[in-house]
C-alpha positions as CSV (number, residue, x, y, z in Angstrom):
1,X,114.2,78.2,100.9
2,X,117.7,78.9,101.3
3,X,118.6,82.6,100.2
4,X,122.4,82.8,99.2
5,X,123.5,86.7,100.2
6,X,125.7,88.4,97.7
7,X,128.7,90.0,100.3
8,X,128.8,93.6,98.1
9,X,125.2,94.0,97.9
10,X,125.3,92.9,102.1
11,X,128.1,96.1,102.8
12,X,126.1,98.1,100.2
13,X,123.0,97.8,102.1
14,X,124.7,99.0,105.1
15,X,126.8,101.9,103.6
16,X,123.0,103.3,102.8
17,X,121.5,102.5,105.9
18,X,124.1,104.9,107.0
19,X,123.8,107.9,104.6
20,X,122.0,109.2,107.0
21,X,125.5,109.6,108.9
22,X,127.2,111.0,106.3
23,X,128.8,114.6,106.1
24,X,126.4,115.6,103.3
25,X,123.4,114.5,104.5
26,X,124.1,116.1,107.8
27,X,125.0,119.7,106.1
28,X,121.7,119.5,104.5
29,X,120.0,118.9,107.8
30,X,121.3,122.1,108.6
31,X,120.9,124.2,106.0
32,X,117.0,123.3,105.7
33,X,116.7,124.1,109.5
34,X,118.3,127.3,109.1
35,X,116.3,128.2,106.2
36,X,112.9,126.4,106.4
37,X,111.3,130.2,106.8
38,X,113.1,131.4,103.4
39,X,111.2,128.5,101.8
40,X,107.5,128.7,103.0
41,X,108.0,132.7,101.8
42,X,108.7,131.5,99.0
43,X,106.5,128.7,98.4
44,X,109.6,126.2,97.0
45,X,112.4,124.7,98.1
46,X,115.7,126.7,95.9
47,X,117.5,125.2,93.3
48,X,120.8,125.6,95.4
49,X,119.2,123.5,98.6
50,X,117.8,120.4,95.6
51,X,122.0,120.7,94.5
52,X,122.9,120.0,98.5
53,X,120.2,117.1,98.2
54,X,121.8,116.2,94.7
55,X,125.2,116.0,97.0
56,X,123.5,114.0,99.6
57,X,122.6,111.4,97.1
58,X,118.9,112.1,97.5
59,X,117.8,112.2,93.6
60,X,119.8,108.7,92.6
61,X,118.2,106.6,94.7
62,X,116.3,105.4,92.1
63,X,118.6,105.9,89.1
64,X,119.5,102.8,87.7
65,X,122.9,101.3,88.8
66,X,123.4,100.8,84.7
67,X,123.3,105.2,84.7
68,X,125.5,105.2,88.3
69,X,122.6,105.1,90.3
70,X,122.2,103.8,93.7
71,X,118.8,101.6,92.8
72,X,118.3,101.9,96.4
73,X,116.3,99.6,98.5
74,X,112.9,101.8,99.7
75,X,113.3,100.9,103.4
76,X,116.3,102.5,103.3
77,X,115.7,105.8,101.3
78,X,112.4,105.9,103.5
79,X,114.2,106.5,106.3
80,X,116.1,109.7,104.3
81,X,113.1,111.2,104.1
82,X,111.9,110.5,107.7
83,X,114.6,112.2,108.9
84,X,114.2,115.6,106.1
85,X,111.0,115.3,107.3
86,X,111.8,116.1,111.3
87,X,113.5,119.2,110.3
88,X,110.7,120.4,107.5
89,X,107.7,118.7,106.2
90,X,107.8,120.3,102.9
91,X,111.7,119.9,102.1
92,X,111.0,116.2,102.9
93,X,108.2,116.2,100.9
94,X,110.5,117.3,97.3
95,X,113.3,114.8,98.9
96,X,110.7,111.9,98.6
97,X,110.4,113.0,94.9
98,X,114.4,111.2,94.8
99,X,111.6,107.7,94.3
100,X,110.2,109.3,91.5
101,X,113.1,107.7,88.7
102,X,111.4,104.7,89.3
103,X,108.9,106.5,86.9
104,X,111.0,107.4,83.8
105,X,112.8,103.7,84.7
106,X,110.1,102.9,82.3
107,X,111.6,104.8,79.5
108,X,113.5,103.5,76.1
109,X,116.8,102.8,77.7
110,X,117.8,105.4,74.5
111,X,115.9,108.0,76.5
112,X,117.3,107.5,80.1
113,X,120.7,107.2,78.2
114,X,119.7,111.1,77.7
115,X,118.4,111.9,80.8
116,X,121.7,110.7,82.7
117,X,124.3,112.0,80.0
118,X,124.9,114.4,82.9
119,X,125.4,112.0,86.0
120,X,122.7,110.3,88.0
121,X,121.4,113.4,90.5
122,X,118.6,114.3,88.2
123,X,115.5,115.2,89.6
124,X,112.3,114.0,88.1
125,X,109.0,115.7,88.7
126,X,105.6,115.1,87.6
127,X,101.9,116.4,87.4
128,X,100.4,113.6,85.6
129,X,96.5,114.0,87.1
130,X,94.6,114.9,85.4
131,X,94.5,113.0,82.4
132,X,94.9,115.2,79.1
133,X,93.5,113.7,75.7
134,X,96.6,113.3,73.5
135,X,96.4,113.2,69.7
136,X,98.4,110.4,67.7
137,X,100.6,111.2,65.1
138,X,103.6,110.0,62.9
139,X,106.1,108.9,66.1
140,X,104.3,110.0,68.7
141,X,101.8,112.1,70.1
142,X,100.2,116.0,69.9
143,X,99.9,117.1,73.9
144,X,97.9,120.4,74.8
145,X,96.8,120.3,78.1
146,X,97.2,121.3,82.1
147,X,98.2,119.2,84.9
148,X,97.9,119.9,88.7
149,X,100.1,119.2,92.0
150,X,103.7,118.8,89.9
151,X,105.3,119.0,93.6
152,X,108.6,119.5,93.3
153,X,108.8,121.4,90.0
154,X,110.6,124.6,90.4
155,X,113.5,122.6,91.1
156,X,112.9,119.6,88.6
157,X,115.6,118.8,86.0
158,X,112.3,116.6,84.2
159,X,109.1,116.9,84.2
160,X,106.2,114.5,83.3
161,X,102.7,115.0,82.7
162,X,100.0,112.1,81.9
163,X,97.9,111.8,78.4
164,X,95.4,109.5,77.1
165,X,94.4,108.9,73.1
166,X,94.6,106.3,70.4
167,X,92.0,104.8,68.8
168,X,90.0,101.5,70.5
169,X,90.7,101.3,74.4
170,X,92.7,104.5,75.4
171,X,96.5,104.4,76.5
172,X,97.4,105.8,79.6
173,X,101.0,107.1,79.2
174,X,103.3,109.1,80.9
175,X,105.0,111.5,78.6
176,X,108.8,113.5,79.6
177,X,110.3,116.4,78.8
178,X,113.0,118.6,79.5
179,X,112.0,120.9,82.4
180,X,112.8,124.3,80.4
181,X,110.4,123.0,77.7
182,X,107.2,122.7,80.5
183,X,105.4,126.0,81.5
184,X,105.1,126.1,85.5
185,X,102.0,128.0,86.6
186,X,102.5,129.3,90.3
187,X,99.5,128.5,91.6
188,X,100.3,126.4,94.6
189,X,98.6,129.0,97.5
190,X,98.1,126.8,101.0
191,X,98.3,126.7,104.5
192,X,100.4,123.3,104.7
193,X,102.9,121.8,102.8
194,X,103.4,125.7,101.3
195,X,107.3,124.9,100.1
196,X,106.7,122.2,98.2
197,X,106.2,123.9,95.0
198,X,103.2,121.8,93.7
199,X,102.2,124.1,91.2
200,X,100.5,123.6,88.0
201,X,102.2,122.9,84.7
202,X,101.0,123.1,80.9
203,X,102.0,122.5,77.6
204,X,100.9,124.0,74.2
205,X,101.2,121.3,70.8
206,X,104.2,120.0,72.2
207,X,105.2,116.7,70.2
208,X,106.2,114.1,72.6
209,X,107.8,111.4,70.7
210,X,107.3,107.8,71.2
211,X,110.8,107.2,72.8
212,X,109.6,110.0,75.5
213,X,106.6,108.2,76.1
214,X,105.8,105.0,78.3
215,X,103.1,103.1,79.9
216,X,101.7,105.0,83.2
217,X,102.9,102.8,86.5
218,X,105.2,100.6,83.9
219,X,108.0,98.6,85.5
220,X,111.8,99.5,84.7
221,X,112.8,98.2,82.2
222,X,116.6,97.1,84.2
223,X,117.1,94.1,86.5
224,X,117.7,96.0,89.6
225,X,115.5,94.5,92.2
226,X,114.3,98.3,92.5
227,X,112.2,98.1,89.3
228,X,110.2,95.4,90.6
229,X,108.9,96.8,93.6
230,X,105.6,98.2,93.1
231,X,105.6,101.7,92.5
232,X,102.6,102.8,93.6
233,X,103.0,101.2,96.4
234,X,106.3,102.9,97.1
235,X,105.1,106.5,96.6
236,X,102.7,105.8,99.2
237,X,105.4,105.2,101.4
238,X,107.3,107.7,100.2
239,X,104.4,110.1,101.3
240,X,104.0,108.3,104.5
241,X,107.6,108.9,105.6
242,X,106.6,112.5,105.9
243,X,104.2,112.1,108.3
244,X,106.6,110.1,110.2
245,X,109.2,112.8,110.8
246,X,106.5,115.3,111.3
247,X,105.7,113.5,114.7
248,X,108.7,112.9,115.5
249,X,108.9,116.6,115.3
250,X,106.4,117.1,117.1
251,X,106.8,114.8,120.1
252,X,110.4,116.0,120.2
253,X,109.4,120.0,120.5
254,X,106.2,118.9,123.4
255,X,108.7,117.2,125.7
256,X,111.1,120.1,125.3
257,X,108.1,122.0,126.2
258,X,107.8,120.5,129.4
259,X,109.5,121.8,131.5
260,X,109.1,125.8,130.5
261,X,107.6,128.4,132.6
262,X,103.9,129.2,132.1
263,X,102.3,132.8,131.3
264,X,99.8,132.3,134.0
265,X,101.2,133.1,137.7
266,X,101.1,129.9,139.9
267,X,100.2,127.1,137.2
268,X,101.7,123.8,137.0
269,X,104.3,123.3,134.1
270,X,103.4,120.9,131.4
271,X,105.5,118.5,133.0
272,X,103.2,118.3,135.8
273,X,99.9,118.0,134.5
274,X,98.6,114.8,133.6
275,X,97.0,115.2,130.4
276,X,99.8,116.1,129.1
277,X,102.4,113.1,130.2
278,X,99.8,110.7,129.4
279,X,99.4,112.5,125.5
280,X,103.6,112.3,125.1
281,X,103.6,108.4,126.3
282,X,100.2,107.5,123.5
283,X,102.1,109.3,121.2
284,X,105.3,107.8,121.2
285,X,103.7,104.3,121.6
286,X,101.1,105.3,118.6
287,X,104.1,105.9,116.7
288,X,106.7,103.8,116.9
289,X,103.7,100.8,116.4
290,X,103.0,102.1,113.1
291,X,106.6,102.7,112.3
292,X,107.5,99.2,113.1
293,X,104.2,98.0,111.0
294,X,105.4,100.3,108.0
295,X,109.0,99.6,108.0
296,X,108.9,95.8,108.7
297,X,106.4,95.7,105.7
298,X,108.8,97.3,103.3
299,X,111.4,95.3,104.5
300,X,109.8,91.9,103.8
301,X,108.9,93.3,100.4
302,X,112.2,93.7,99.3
303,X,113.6,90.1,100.7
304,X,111.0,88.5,98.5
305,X,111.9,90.3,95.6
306,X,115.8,90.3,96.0
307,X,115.3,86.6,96.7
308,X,113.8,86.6,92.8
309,X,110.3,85.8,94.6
310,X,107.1,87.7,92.8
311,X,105.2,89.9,95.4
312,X,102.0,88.2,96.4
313,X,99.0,90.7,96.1
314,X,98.7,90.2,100.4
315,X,102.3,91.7,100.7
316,X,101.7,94.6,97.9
317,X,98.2,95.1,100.3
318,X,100.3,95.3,103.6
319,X,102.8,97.8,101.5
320,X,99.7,100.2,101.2
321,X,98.1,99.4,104.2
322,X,100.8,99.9,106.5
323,X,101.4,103.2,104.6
324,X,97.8,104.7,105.2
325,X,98.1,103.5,109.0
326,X,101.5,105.2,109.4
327,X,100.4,108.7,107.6
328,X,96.8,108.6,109.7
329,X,98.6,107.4,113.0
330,X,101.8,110.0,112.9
331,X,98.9,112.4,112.3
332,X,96.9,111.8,115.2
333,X,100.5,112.1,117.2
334,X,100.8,115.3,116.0
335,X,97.3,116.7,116.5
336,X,97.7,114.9,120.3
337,X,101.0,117.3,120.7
338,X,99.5,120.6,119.0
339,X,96.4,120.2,121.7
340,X,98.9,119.4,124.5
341,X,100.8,122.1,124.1
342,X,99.0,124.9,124.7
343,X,98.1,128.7,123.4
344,X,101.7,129.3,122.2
345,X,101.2,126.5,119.4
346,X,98.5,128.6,117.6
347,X,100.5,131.4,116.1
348,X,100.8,131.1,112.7
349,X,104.8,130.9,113.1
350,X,105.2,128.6,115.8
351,X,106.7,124.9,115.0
352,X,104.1,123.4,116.3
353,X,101.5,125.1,114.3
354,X,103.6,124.5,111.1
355,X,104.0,120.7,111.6
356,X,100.3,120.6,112.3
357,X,99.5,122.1,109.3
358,X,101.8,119.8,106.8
359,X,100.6,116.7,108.3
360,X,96.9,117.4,107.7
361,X,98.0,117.9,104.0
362,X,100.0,114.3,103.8
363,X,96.8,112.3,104.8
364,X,95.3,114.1,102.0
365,X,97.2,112.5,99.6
366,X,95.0,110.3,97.0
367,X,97.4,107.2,98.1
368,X,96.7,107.6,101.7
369,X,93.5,109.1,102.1
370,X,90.4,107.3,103.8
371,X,89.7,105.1,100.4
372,X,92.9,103.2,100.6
373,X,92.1,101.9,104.0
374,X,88.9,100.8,102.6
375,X,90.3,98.9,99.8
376,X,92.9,97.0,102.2
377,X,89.9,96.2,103.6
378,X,88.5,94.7,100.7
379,X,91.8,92.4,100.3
380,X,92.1,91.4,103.6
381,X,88.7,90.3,103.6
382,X,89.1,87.9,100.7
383,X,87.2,90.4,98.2
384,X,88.5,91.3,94.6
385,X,90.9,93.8,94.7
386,X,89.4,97.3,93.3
387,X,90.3,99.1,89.9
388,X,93.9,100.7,90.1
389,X,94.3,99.0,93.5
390,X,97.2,98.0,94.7
């Protein structure tokens, strides 16, 4: 098949693969390295850091281009959160949360019309697990209920939260409001990912009506090619890209580590003990193999569907797969470096010990835990793909 290239959406594609580059983006690296203490006291990341992200077009990636969004292509926002990632797990963490408009893309086009009366930088956040019984009335729907892990919230502009009701086979739907209308319960208290704010939120007979409401994991309802990648799928990734930056992190502070003088009189540096030069080379190569697994298949994804192709179930199985394998393998770097290093990685305030702790939490996400290797499995193998999977 012969795929004609549109020459705007070509330069586009690489203006975004260089935001990255940009002035913004860069001042942001910098204030979240210089403050990456403030926020784990804190236990979120401030309103005035998510306005630097706003600046560094972080929160409309996935606003449609119809609101002045960028409807960017994932393998290229990935890699913005990679690199958030390198300098703090958890600010990259509420950066990968600039996918979640892919959610409310879903919406009434009356509704977004609403949400982006303001400009396209809004920031979507949502607790939507677990499910709280909603009850129908006249337009819409009765919500009383409390929803966990709305990561992201204390800087959220929007926030969702997930109901189920009606009479015959229950709806799933995801339900938006305001921010200022949803109570946020400060409850997030834990070793690793502590900044992300991923607290609980609750709501008291709050009407939702209908035009607030949509299908859970319902495609946009615009033709960018965006709104046709698989969303799931993509906050996988999303997660995934974490994880990535975190070992980079971590190889990055090891070799620096290398050369340093030791506390005990007369032992080798770092640099010259094997264990330690053969842990930085499996690391690297551990790495970059799943990187180049996880990138290539995001990047295959999105030909197919810019190319008006639909997305084979193998593809959206090589989407989640590849995610899973990068989380668990960036992981494994990381705990490789941490037992490399030595003693000075277990105080509590050391790097080291901090990028340890977020990447545990990442491969406890529900779309990249142990299960989801086990259903890519399933596909691979010619088996019927399971409930809610892919």
């Amino acid at each position: 098949m012969t795929r004609h290239v549109n020459p705007d959406a070509a330069r586009a594609a690489v203006d975004f693969a260089r935001l990255t580059e940009q002035p913004a983006f860069l001042a942001l690296l910098d204030t979240v390295r210089a403050r990456r203490g403030e926020f784990d006291r804190l236990r979120h990341v401030p309103r005035d850091v998510v306005a630097q992200m706003k600046a560094a077009r972080i929160f409309r990636a996935s606003t449609p281009t119809k609101f002045g969004g960028d409807a960017m292509a994932p393998h290229h926002f990935l890699k913005m959160v990679e690199k958030i990632s390198e300098v703090d797990g958890s600010t990259g963490w509420v950066a990968a949360f600039g996918s979640a408009n892919t959610y409310i893309a879903a919406l009434p086009e009356e509704s977004q019309a609403v949400i982006y009366a303001e400009g396209p930088d809004q920031v979507y956040a949502g607790g939507l697990y677990p499910l709280q019984r909603a009850e129908r009335v006249e337009g819409g729907w009765k919500v009383t209920g409390r929803w966990r892990f709305a990561s992201g919230c204390m800087g959220a502009d929007w926030i969702g939260v997930g109901i189920t009701g009606g009479t015959g086979t229950p709806v799933v739907k995801m339900a938006v409001a305001p921010a200022a209308e949803v109570e946020i319960i400060e409850n997030w208290d834990v070793m690793g990912m502590r900044a992300t704010g991923s607290h609980d939120t609750t709501v008291t007979d709050k009407f939702y009506a209908d035009a607030w409401t949509c299908d859970r994991g319902a495609a946009g309802i615009f033709e960018d090619t965006l709104y046709r990648y698989p969303a799931l799928a993509y906050q996988a990734e999303v997660h995934a890209a974490v994880n990535l930056g975190l070992a980079r992190a971590a190889l990055d502070l090891a070799r620096e580590a290398a050369n340093a003088g030791k506390l005990m009189p007369g032992a080798p540096r770092l640099a010259d003990r094997a264990y330690f030069r053969q842990g930085i080379a499996e690391g690297e190569a551990r790495l970059r193999a799943a990187r180049a697994f996880y990138y290539e298949s995001a990047e295959e994804a999105w030909d197919l569907l810019a190319g008006r192709e639909a997305l084979p179930l193998d593809k959206v199985n090589l989407l989640r797969l590849s995610a899973s394998h990068a989380s668990r393998a960036a992981s494994e770097t990381v705990l490789t470096c941490y037992r490399i290093f030595g003693m000075a990685a277990v105080e509590s305030t050391h790097r080291m010990q901090q990028i340890l702790r977020d990447s545990l939490v990442v491969t406890q996400h529900a779309a990249l835990n142990d299960a989801t290797i086990d259903n890519a499995g399933a596909v691979l193998i010619g088996l019927p793909a399971p409930v809610g999977y892919p």
